[in-house]
N, CA and C atoms as an extended XYZ file, in Angstrom:
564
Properties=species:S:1:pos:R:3:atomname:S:1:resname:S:1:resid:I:1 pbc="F F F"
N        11.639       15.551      -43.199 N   UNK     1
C        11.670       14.114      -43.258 CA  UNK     1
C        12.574       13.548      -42.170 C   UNK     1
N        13.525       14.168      -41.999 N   UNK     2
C        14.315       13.522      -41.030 CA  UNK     2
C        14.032       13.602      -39.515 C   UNK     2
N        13.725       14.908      -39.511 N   UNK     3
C        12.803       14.874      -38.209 CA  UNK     3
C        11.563       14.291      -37.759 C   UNK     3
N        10.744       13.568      -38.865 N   UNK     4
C        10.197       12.521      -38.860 CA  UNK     4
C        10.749       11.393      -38.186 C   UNK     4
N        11.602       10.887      -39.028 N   UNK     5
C        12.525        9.842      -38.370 CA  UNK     5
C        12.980        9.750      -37.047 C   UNK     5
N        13.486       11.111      -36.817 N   UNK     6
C        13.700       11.459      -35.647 CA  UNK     6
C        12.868       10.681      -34.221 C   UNK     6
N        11.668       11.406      -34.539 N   UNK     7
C        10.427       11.254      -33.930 CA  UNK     7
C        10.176        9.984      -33.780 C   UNK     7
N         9.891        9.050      -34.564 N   UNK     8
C         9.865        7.931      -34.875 CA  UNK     8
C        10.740        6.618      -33.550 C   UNK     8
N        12.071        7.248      -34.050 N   UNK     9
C        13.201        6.467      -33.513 CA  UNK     9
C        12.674        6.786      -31.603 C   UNK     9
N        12.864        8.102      -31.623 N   UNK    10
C        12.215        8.354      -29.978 CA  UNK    10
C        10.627        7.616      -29.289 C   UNK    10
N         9.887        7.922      -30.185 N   UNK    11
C         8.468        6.975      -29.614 CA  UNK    11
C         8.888        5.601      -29.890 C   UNK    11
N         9.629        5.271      -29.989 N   UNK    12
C         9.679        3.334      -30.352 CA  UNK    12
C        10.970        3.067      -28.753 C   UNK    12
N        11.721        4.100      -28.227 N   UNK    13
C        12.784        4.351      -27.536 CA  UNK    13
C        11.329        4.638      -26.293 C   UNK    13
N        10.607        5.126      -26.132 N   UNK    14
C         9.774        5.471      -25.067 CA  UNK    14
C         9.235        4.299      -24.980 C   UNK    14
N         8.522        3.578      -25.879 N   UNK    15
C         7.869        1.743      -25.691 CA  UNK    15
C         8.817        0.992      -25.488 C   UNK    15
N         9.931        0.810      -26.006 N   UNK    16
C        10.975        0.319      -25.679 CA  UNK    16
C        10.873       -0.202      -24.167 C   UNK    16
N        11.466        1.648      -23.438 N   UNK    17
C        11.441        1.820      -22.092 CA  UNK    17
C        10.818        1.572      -21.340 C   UNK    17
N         9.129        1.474      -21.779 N   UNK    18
C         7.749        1.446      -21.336 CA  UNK    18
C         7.928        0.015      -20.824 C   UNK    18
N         8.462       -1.018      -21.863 N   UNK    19
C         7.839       -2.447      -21.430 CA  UNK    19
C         9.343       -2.597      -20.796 C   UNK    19
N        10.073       -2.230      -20.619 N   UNK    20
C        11.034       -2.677      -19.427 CA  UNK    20
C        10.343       -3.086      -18.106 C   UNK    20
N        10.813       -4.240      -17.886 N   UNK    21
C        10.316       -4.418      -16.058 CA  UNK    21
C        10.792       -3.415      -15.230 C   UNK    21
N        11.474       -3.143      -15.536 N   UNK    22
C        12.131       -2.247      -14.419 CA  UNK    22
C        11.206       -0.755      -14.311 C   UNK    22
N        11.252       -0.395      -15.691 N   UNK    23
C        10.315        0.717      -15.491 CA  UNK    23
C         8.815        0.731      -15.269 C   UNK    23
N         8.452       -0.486      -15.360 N   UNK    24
C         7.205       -0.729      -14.893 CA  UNK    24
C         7.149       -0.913      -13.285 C   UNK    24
N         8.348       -1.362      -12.745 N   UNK    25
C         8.344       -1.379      -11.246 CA  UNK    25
C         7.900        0.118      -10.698 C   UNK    25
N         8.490        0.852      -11.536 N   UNK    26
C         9.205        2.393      -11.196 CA  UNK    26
C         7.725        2.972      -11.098 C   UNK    26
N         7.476        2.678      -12.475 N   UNK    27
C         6.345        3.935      -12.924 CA  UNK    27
C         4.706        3.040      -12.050 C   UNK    27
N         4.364        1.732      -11.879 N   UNK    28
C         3.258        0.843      -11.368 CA  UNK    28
C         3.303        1.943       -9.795 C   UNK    28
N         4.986        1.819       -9.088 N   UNK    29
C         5.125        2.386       -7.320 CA  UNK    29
C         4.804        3.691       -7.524 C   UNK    29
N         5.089        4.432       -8.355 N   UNK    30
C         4.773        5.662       -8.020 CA  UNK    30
C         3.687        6.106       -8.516 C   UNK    30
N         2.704        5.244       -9.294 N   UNK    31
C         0.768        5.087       -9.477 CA  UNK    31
C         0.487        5.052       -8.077 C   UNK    31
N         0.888        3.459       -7.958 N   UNK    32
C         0.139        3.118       -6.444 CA  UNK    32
C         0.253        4.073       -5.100 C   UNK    32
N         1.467        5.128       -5.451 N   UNK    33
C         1.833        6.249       -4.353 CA  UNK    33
C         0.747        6.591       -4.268 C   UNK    33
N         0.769        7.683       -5.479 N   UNK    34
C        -0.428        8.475       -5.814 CA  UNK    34
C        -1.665        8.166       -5.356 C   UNK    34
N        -1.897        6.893       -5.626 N   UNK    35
C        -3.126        6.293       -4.988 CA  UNK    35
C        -3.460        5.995       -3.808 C   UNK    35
N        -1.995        5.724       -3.207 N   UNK    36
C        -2.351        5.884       -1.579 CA  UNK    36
C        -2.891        7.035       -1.096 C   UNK    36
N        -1.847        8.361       -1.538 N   UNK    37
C        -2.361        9.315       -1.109 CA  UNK    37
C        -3.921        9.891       -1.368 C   UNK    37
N        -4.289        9.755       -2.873 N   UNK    38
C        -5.572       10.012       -3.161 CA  UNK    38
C        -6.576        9.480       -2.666 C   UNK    38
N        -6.500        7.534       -2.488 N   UNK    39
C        -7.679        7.277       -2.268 CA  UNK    39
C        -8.211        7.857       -0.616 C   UNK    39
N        -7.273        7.903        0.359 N   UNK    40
C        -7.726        8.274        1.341 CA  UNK    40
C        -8.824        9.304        1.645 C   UNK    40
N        -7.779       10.351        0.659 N   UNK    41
C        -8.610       11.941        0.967 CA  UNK    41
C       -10.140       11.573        0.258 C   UNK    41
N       -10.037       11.166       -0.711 N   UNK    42
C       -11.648       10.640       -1.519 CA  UNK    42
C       -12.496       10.002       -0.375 C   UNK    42
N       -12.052        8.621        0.645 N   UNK    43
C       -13.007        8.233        1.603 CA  UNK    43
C       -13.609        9.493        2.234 C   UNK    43
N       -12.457       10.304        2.961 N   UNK    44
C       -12.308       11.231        3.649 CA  UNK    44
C       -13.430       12.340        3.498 C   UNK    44
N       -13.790       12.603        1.942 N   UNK    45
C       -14.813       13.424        1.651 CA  UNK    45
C       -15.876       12.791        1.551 C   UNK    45
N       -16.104       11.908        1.189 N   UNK    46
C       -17.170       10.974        0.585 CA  UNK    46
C       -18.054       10.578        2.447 C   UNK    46
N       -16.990       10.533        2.887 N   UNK    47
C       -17.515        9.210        4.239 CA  UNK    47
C       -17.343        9.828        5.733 C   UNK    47
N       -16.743       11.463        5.211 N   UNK    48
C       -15.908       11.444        6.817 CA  UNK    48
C       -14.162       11.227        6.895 C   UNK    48
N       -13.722       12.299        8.423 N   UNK    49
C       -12.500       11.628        8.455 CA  UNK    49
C       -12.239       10.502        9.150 C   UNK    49
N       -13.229       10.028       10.190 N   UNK    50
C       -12.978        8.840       10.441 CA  UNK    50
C       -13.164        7.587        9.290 C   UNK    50
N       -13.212        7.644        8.298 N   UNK    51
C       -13.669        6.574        7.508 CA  UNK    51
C       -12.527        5.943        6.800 C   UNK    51
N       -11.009        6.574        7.712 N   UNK    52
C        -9.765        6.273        7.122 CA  UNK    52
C        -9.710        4.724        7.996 C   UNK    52
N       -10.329        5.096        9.095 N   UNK    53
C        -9.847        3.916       10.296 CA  UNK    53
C       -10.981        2.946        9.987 C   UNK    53
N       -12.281        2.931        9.122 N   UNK    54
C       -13.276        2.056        9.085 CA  UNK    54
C       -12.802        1.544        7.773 C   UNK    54
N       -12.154        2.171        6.773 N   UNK    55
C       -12.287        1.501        5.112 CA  UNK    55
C       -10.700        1.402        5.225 C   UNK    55
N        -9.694        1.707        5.763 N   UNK    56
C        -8.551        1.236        5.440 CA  UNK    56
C        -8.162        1.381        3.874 C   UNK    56
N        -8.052        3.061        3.475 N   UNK    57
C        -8.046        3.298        2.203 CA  UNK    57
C        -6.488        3.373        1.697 C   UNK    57
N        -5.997        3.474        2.770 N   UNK    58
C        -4.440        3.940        2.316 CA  UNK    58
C        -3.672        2.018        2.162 C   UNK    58
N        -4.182        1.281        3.354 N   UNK    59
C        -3.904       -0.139        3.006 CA  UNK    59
C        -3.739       -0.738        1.334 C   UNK    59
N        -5.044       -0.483        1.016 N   UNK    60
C        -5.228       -0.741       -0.587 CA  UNK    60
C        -4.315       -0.825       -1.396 C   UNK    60
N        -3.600        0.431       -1.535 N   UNK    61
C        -2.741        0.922       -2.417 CA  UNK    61
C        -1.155       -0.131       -2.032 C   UNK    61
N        -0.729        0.029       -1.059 N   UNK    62
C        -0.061       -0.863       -0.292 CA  UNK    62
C        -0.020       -2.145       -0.704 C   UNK    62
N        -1.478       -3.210       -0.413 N   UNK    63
C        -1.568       -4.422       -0.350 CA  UNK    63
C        -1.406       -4.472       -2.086 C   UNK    63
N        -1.784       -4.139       -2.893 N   UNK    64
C        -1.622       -3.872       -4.231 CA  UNK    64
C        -0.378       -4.101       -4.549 C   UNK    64
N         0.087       -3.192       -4.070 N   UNK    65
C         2.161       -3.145       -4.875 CA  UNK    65
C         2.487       -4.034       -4.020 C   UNK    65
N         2.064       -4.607       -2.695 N   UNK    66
C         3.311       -6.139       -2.587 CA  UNK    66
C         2.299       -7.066       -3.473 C   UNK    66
N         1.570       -7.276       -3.848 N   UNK    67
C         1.035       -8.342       -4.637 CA  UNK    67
C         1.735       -8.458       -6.015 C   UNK    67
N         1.540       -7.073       -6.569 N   UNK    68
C         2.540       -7.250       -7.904 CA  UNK    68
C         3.713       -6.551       -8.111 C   UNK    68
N         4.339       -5.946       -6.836 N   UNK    69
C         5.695       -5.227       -7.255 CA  UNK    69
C         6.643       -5.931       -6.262 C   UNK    69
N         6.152       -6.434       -5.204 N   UNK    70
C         6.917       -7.231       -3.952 CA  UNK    70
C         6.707       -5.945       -2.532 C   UNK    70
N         8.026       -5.899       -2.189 N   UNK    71
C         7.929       -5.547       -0.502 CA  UNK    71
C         8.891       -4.247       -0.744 C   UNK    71
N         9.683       -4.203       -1.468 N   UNK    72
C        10.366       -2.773       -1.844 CA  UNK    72
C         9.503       -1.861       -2.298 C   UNK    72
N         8.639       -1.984       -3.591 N   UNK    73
C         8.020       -1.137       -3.734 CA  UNK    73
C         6.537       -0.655       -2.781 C   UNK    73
N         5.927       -2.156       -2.173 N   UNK    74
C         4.748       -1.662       -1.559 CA  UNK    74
C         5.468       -0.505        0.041 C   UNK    74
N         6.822       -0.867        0.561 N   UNK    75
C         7.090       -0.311        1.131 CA  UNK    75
C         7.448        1.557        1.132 C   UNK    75
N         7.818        1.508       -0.273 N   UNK    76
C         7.965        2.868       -0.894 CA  UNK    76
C         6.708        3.502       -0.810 C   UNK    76
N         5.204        2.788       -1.506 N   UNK    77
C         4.023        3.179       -1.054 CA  UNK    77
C         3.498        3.346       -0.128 C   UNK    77
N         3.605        2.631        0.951 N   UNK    78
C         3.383        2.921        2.591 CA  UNK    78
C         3.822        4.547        2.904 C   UNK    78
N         5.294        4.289        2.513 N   UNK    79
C         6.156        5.751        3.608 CA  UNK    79
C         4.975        6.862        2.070 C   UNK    79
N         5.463        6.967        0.911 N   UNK    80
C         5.021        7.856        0.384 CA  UNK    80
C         3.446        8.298        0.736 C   UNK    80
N         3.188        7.417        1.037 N   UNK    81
C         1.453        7.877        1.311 CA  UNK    81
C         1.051        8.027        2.322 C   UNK    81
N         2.368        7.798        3.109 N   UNK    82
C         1.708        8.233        4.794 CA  UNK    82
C         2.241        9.807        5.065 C   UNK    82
N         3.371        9.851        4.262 N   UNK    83
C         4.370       11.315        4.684 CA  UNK    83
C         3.755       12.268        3.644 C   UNK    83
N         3.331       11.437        2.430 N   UNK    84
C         2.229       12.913        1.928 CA  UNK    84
C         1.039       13.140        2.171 C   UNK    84
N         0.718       12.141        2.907 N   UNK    85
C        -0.670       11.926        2.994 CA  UNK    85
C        -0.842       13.695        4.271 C   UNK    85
N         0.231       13.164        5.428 N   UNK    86
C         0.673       13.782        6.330 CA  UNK    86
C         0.555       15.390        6.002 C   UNK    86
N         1.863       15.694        4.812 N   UNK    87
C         1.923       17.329        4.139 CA  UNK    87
C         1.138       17.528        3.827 C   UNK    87
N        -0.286       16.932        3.465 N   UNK    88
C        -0.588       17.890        2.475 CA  UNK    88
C        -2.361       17.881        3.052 C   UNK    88
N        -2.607       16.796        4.154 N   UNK    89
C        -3.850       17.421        4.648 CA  UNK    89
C        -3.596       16.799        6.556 C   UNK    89
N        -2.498       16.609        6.719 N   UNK    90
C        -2.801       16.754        8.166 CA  UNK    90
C        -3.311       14.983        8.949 C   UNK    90
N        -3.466       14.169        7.704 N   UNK    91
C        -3.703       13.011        8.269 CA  UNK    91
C        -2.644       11.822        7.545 C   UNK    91
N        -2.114       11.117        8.488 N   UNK    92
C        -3.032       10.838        9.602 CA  UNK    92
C        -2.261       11.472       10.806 C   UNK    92
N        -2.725       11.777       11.920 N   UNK    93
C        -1.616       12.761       12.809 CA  UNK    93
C        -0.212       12.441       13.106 C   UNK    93
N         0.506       13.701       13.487 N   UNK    94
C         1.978       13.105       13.701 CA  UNK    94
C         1.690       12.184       14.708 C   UNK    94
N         1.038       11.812       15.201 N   UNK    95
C         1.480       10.846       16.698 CA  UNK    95
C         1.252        9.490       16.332 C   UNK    95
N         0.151        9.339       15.315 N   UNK    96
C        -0.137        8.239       14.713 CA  UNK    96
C         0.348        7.637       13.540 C   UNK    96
N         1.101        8.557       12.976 N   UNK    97
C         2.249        8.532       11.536 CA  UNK    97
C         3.322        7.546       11.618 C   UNK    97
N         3.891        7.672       12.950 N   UNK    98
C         4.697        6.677       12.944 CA  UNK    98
C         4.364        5.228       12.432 C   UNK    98
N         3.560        4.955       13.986 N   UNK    99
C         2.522        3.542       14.026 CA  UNK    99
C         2.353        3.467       12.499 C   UNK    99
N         1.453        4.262       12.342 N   UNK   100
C         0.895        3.540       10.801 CA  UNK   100
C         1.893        3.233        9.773 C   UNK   100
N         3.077        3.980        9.547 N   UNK   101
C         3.997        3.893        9.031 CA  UNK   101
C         4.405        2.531        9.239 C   UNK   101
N         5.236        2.134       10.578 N   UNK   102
C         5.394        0.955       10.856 CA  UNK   102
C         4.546       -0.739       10.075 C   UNK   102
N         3.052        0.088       10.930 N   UNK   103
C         2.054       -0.954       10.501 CA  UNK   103
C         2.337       -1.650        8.885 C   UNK   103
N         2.033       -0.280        7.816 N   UNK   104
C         2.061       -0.647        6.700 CA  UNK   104
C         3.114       -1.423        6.654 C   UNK   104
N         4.230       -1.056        6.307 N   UNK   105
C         5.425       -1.523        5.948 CA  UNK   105
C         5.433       -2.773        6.803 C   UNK   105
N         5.106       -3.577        7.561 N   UNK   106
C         4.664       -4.879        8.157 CA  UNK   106
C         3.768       -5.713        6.990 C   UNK   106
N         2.925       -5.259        6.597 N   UNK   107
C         2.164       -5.504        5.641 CA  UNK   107
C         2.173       -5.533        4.236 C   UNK   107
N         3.610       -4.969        3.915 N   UNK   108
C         4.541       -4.629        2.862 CA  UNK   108
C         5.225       -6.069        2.560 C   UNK   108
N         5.768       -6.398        3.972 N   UNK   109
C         6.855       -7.470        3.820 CA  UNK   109
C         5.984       -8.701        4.203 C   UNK   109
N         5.132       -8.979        4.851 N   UNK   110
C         4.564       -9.872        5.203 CA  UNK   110
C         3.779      -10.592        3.701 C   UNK   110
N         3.105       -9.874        2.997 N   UNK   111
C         2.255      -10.262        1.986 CA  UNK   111
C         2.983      -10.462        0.525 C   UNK   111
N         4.373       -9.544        0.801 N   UNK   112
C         5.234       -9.844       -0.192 CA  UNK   112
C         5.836      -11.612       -0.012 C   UNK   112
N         5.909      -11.668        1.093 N   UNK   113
C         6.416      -13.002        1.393 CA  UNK   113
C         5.912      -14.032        1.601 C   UNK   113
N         4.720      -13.918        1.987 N   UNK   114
C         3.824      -14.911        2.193 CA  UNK   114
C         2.930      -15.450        0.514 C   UNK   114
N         2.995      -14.140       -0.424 N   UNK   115
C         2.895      -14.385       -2.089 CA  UNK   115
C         3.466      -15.562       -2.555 C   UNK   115
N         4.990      -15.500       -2.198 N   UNK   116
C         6.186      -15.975       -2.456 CA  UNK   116
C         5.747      -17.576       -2.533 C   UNK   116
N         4.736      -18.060       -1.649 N   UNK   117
C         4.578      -19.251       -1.224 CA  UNK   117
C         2.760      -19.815       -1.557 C   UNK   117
N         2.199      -19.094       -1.073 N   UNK   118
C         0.592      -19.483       -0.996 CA  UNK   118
C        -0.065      -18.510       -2.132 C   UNK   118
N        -1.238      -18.628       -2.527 N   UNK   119
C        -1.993      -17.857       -3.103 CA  UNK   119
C        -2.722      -16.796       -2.801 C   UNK   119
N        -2.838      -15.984       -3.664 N   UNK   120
C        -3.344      -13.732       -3.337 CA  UNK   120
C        -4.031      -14.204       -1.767 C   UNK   120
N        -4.478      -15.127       -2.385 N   UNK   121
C        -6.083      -14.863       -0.608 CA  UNK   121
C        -5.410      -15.070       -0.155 C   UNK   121
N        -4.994      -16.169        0.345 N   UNK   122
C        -4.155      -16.933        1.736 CA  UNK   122
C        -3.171      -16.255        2.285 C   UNK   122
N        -2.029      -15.767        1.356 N   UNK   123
C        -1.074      -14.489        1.570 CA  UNK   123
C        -2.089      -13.128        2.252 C   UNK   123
N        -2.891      -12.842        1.848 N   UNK   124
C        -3.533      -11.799        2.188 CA  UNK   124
C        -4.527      -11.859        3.864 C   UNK   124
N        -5.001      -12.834        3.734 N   UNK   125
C        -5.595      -13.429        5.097 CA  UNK   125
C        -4.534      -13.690        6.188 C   UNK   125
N        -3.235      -14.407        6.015 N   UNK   126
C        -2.507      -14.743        6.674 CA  UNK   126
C        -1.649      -12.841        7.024 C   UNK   126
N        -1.947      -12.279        6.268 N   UNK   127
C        -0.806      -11.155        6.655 CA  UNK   127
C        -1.613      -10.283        7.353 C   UNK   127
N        -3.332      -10.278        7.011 N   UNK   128
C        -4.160       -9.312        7.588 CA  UNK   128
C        -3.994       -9.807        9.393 C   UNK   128
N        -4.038      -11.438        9.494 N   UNK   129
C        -3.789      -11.559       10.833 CA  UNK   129
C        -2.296      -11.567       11.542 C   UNK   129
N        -1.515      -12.616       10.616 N   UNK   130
C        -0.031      -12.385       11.622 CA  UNK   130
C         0.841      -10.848       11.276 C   UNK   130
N         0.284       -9.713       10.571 N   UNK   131
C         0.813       -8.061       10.410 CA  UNK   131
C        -0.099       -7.489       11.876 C   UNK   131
N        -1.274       -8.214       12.362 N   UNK   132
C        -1.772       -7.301       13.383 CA  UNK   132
C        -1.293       -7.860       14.743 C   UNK   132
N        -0.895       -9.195       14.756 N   UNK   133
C        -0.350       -9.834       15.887 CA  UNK   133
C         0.979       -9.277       15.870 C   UNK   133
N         1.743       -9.202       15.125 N   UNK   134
C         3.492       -8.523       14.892 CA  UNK   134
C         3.189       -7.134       15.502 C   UNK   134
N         2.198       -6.309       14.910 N   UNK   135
C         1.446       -5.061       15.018 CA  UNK   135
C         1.725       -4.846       16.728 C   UNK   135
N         0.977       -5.545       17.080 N   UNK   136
C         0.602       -5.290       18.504 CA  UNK   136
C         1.786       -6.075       19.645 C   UNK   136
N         2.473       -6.980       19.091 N   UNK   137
C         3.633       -6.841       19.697 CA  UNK   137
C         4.596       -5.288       19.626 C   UNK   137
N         4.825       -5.064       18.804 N   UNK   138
C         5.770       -3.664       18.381 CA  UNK   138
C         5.096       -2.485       19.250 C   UNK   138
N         3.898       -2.741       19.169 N   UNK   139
C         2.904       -1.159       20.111 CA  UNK   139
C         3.086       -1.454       21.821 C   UNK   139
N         3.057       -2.863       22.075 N   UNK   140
C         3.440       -3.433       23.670 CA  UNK   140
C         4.362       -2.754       23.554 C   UNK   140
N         5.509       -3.330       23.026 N   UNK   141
C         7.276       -2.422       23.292 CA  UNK   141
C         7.082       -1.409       23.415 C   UNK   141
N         6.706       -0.600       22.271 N   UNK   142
C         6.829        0.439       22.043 CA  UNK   142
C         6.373        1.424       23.033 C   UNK   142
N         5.061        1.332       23.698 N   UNK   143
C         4.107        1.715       24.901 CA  UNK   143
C         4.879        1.345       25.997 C   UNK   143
N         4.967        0.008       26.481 N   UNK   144
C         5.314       -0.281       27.765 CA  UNK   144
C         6.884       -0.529       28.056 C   UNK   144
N         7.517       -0.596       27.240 N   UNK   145
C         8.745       -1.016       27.216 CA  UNK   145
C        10.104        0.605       26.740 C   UNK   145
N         9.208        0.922       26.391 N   UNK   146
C         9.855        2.003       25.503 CA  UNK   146
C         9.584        3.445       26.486 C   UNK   146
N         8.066        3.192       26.709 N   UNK   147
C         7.375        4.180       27.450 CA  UNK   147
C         7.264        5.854       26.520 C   UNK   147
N         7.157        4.646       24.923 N   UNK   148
C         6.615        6.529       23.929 CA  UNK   148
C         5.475        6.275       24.321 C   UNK   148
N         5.079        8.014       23.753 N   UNK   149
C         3.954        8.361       23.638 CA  UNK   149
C         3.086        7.345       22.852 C   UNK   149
N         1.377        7.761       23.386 N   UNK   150
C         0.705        6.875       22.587 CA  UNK   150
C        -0.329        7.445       22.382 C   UNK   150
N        -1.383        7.251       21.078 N   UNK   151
C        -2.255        8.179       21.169 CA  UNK   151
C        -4.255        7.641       21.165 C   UNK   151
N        -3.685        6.898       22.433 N   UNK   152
C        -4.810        5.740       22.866 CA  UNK   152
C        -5.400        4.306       21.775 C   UNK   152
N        -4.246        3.787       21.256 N   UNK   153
C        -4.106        2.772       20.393 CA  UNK   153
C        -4.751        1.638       20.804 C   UNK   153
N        -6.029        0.905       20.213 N   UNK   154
C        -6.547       -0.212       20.762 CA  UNK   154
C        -6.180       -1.020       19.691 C   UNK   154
N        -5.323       -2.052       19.660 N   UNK   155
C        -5.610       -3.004       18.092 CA  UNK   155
C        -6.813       -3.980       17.895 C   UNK   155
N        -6.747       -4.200       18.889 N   UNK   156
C        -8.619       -5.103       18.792 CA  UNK   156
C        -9.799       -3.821       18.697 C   UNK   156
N        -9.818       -2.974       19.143 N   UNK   157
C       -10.557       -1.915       18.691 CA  UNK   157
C       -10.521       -1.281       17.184 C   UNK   157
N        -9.514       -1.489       16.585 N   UNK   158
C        -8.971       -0.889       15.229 CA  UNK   158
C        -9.764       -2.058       13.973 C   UNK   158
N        -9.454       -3.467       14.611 N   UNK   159
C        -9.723       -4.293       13.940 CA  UNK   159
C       -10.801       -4.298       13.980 C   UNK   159
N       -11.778       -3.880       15.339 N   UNK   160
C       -13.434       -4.149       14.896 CA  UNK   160
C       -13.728       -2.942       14.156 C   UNK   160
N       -13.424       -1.916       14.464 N   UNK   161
C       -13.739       -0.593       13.689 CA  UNK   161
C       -12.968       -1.055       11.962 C   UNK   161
N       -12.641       -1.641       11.587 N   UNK   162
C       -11.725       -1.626       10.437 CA  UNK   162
C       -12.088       -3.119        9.350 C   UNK   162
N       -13.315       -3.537       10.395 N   UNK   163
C       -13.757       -4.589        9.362 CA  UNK   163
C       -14.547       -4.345        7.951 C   UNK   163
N       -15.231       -3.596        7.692 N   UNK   164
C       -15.514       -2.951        6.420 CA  UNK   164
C       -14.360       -2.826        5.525 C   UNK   164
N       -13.367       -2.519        6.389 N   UNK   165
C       -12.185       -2.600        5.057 CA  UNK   165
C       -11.298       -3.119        4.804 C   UNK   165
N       -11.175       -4.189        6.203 N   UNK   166
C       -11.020       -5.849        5.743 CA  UNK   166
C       -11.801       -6.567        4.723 C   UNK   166
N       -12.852       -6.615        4.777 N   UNK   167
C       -13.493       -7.186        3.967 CA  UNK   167
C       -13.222       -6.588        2.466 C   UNK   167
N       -13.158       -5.406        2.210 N   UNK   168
C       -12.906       -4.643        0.920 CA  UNK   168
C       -11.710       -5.542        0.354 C   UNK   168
N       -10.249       -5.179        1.550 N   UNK   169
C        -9.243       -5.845        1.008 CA  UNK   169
C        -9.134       -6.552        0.251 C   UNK   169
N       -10.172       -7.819        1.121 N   UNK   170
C       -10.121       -9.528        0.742 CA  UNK   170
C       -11.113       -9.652       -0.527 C   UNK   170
N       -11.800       -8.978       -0.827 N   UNK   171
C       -12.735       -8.988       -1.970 CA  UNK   171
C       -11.947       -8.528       -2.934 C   UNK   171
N       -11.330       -6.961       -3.148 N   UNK   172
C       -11.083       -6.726       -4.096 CA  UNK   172
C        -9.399       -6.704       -4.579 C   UNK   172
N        -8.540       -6.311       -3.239 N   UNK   173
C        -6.846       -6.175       -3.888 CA  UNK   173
C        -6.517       -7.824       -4.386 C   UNK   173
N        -6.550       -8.765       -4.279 N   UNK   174
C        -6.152       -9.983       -5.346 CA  UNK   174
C        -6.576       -9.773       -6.476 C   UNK   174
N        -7.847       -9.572       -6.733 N   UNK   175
C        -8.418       -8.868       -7.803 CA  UNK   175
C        -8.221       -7.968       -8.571 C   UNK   175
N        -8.185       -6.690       -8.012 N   UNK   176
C        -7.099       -4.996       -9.013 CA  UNK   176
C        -5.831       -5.902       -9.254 C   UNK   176
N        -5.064       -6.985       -8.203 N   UNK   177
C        -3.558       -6.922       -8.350 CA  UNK   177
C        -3.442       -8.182       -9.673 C   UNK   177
N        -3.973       -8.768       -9.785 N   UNK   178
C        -4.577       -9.965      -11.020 CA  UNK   178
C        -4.441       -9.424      -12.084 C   UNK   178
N        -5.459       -8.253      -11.841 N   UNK   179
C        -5.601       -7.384      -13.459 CA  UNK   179
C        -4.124       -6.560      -13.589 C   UNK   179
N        -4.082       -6.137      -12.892 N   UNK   180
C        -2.703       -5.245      -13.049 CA  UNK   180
C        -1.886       -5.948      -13.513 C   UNK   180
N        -1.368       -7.271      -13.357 N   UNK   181
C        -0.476       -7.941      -13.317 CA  UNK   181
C        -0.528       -8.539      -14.956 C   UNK   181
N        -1.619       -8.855      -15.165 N   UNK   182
C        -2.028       -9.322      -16.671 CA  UNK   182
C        -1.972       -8.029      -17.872 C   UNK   182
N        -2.787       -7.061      -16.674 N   UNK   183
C        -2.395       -6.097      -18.073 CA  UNK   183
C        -1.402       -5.174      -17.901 C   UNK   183
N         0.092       -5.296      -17.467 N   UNK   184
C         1.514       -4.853      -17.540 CA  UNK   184
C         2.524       -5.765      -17.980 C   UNK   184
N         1.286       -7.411      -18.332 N   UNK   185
C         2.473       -8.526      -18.588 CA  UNK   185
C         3.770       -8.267      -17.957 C   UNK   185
N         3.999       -8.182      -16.838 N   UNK   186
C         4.943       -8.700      -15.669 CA  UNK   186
C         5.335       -9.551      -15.999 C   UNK   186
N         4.716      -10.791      -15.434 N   UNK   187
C         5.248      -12.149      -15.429 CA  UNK   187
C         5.802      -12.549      -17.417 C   UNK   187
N         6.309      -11.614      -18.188 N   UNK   188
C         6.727      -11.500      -19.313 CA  UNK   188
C         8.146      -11.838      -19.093 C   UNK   188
């Protein structure tokens, strides 16, 4: 009987914990990790490995957690899903790891902040364009100013190759991040 109780007192101590915001920050970033890393490799089989640079699968996961976790956690999702993405099948290459690294985390803070003010779309439209204009300032430096390596980076080339998953973005992450948001009662 008492170890009943026991039991009891602990599963009500786990919901407890469960509906903490905080642990929902915790446990939502390290879903959306996961998901960075996963959804990629899934395009990846499904579509090809170029179909990382046409569907922008690792973005997703990203644009997601700044919508409902802010710019700390979508940033945690960026690095986690680019550096495991990296260990554990080789993409996206070291030369391009950085960049993308960078990229995301632009897109981390931009959409977290631009939330702050306008609505999912508008935040999301506004960051898809002023994250690729910021984007391509940082790759000028970085290329011509800096004189790193580069591993033939076009951003207007990226963007036409990458409209399929622009469009995905804008259709569906306000959308997953809506539901998510309603059903973790956040805003609680």
């Amino acid at each position: 009987m008492i170890e009943k109780v026991e039991t009891i007192k602990k599963q009500k101590s786990l919901g407890e914990i469960l509906s903490n915001k905080k642990a929902k920050y915790i446990v939502g970033t390290l879903l959306l990790s996961g998901i960075g890393i996963a959804l990629p490799r899934v395009f990846h089989v499904l579509a090809g490995t170029s179909s990382g640079a046409t569907f922008l699968p690792m973005h997703i996961a990203v644009l997601i957690a700044a919508l409902v976790f802010g710019a700390t956690s979508a940033s945690i999702v960026g690095g986690a899903s680019i550096i495991f993405s990296y260990l554990s099948a080789g993409m996206p290459t070291i030369e391009r790891l950085p960049y993308m690294l960078i990229e995301l985390i632009i897109y981390a803070i931009l959409l977290s902040v631009f939330n702050k003010k306008f609505n999912s779309y508008i935040s999301l439209l506004a960051t898809i364009i002023v994250g690729r204009v910021i984007y391509s300032a940082i790759l000028f430096i970085a290329i011509n100013i800096f004189e790193l390596p580069t591993y033939g980076i076009s951003v207007i080339q990226s963007i036409i190759t990458g409209l399929p998953g622009i469009v995905i973005q804008l259709a569906c992450v306000p959308i997953i991040a809506r539901v998510i948001r309603k059903g973790i009662n956040l805003d609680d």
